[in-house]
C-alpha positions in Angstrom: -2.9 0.4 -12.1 -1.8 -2.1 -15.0 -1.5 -0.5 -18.0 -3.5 -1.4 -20.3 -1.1 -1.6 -23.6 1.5 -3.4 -21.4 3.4 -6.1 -23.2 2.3 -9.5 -22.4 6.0 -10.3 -20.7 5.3 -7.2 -18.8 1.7 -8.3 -17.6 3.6 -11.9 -16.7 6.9 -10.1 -14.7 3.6 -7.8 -12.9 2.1 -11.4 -11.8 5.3 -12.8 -10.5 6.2 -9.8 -8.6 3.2 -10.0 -6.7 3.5 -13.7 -6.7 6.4 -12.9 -4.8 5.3 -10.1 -2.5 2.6 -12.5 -1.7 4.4 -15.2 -0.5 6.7 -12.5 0.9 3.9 -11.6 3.5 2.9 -15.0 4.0 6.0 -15.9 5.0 6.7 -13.3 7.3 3.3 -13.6 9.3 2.2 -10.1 7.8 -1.0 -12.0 6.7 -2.1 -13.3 10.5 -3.7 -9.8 12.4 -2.4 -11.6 15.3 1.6 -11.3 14.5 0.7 -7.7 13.5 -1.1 -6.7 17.0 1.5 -8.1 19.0 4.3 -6.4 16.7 2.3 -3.0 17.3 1.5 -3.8 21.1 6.1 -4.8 21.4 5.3 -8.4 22.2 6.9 -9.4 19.3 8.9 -7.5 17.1 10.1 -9.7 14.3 8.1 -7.3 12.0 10.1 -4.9 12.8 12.9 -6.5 10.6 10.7 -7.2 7.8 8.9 -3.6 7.4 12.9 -2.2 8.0 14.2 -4.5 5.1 11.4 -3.7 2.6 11.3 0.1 3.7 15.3 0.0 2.9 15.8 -1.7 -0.2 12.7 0.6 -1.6 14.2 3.5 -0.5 17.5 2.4 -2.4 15.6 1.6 -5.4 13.9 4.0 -5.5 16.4 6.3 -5.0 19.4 4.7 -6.6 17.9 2.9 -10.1 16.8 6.2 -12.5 20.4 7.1 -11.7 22.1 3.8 -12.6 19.1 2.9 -15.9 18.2 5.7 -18.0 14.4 3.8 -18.4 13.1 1.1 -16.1 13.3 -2.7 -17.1 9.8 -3.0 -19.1 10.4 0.8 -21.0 8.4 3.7 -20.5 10.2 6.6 -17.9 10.4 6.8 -14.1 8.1 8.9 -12.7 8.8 11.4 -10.1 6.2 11.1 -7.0 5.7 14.3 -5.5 4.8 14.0 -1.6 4.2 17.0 0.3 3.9 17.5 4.1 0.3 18.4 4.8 -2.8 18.2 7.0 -4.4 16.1 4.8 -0.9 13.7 4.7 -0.9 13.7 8.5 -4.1 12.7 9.1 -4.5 10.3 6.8 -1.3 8.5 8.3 -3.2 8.7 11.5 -6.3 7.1 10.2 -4.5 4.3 8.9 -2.6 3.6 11.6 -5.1 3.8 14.2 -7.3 1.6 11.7 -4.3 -1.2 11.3 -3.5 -1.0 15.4 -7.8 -1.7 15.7 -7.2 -4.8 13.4 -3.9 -5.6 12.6 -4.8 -5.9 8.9 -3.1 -3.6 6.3 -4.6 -4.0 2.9 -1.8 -5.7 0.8 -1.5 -8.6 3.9 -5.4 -8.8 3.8 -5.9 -9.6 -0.3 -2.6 -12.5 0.8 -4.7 -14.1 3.9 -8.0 -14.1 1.7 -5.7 -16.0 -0.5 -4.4 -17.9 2.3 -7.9 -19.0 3.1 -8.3 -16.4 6.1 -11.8 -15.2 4.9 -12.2 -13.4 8.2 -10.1 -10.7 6.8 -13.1 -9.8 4.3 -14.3 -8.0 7.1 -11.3 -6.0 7.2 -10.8 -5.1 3.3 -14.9 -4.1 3.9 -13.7 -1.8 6.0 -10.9 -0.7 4.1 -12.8 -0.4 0.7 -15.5 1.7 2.9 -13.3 3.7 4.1 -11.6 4.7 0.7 -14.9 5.1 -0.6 -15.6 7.6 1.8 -12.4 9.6 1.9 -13.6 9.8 -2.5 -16.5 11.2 -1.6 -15.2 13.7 0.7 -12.9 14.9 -1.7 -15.5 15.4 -4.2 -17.0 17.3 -2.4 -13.7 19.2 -1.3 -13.0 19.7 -5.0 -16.5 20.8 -6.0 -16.7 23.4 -3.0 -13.2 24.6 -3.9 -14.1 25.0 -7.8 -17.5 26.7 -6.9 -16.1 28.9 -4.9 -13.6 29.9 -7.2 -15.9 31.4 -9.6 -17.7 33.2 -7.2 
């Protein structure tokens, strides 16, 4: 999410990265369902370079910059992201990926086609956003049965 008291250089660097990311997925064929359902079925695997590149230049910077910087470019801290292992990690994995084999769309690829012109993949991110929606409300619910519970 942007912040909100972000510098207006900061807000413009924001817009060019995912300028760039965008024209990133275009360019690699992310954006057509197509390329992605032949990837997943190993008819083509020329995705398989670009999800290897971006998954190992993340992992080094994500890894390797709050080591070699003290604060990130724009200020503020680095954040640690806490991940753990659990049912609720593994199924959600799961979900997606059965969701992205069914349509060969993953959410950042869908908002580039839909700026690409591919307004077919509305149907998609309807899905997506309905799906997210959902997954809020059942953790509502998870959270309000859990803190009920509690003081029982």
């Amino acid at each position: 999410m942007m912040n909100r008291n972000a510098s207006l250089p900061g807000q413009l660097l924001t817009l060019l990265s995912g300028t760039i990311f965008g024209f990133g997925l275009a360019w690699a064929t992310m954006i057509r369902p197509e390329s992605v359902v032949n990837f997943l079925t190993f008819n083509d695997l020329g995705l398989l370079l670009v999800l290897g590149s971006a998954t190992t230049l993340n992992l080094l910077v994500i890894q390797l910059l709050p080591r070699v910087r003290k604060q990130p470019l724009l200020g503020g801290e680095f954040e640690k992201r806490p991940f753990t292992l659990d049912r609720s990690s593994l199924l959600g994995g799961a979900l997606f990926g059965v969701g992205w084999g069914i349509c060969g769309v993953c959410p950042g690829p869908a908002l580039t086609g839909i700026g690409a012109g591919n307004v077919d993949l509305l149907i998609a991110l309807a899905g997506i956003f309905a799906g997210a929606w959902l997954h809020g409300l059942w953790a509502n619910r998870r959270m309000t049965k859990k803190g009920i519970e509690q003081f029982v």
